[in-house]
C-alpha positions in Angstrom: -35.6 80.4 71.9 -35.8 76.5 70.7 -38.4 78.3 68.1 -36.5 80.8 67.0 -33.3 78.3 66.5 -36.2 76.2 64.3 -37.2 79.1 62.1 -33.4 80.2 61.7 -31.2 77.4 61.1 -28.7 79.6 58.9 -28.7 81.5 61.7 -27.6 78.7 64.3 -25.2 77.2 61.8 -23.3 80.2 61.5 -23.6 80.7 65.5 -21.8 77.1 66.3 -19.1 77.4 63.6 -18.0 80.7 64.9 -18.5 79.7 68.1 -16.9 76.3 68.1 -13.9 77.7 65.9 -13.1 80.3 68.7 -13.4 77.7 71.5 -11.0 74.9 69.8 -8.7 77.8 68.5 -8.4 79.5 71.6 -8.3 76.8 74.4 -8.3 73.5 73.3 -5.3 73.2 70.9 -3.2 75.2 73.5 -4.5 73.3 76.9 -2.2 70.5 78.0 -3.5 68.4 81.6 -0.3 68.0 83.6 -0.2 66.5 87.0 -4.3 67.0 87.9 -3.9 71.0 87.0 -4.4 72.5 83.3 -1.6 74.5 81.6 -2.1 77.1 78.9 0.9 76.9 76.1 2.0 79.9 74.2 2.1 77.1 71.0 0.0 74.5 69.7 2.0 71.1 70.2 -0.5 69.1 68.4 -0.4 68.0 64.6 -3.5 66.5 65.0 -2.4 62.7 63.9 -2.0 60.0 66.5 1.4 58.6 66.6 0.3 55.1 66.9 -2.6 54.8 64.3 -2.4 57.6 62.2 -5.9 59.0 62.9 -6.2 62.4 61.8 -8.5 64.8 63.8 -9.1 65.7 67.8 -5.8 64.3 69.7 -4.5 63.7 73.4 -0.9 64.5 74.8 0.0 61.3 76.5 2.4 61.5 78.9 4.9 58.4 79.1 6.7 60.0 82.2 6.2 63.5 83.9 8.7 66.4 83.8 8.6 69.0 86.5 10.6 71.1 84.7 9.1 70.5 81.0 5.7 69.2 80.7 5.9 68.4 77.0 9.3 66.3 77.5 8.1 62.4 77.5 5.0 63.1 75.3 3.3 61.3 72.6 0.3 62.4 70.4 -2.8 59.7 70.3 -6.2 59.5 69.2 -8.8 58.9 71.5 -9.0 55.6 71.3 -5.2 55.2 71.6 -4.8 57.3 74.7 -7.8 54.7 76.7 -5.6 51.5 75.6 -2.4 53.4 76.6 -4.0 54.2 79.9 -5.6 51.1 80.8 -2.1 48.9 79.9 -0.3 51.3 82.0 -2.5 50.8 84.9 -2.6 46.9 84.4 1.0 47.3 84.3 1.1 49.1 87.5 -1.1 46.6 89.4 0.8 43.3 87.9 3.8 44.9 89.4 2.3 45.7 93.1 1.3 42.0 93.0 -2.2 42.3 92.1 -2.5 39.7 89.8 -2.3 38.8 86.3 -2.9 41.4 83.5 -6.5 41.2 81.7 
């Protein structure tokens, strides 16, 4: 198979685009994480530009506070790199609240 990928590589470039385009088309755009389960939305929500930087291209849904009853209500588009530095001052804020010290 790795030889025939070799001596075909139209062949494998047209594979992954199709295949990739059904993958992000199908599940990605429409999959939202919501309290450690995955829900499937009739609509995409992303625009695909972070709301803090501006970075166009693959996004997060960042949840600020969670909604039983709408898990899109409280959410905000990031990048990446936004959505680590989001989570890692929410948890710092978490654990400077319990008492656990000073914030990095």
């Amino acid at each position: 198979m790795k030889n025939w990928w070799k001596n075909n590589p139209d062949k494998k470039k047209e594979y992954n685009k199709r295949r990739n385009r059904i993958w992000d088309t199908v599940n990605r755009s429409r999959r939202l994480q919501f309290k450690d389960s995955r829900i499937y939305l009739k609509e995409n929500p992303r625009k695909g530009i972070c709301e803090l930087c501006g970075f166009k291209g693959l996004t997060h849904m960042h949840h600020i506070n969670y909604h039983d009853d709408n898990p899109l209500r409280d959410t905000i588009e990031l990048c990446p790199s936004c959505h680590r530095k989001e989570k890692l001052n929410s948890m710092v804020k978490a654990n400077t609240n319990k008492g656990f010290g000073s914030p990095v």
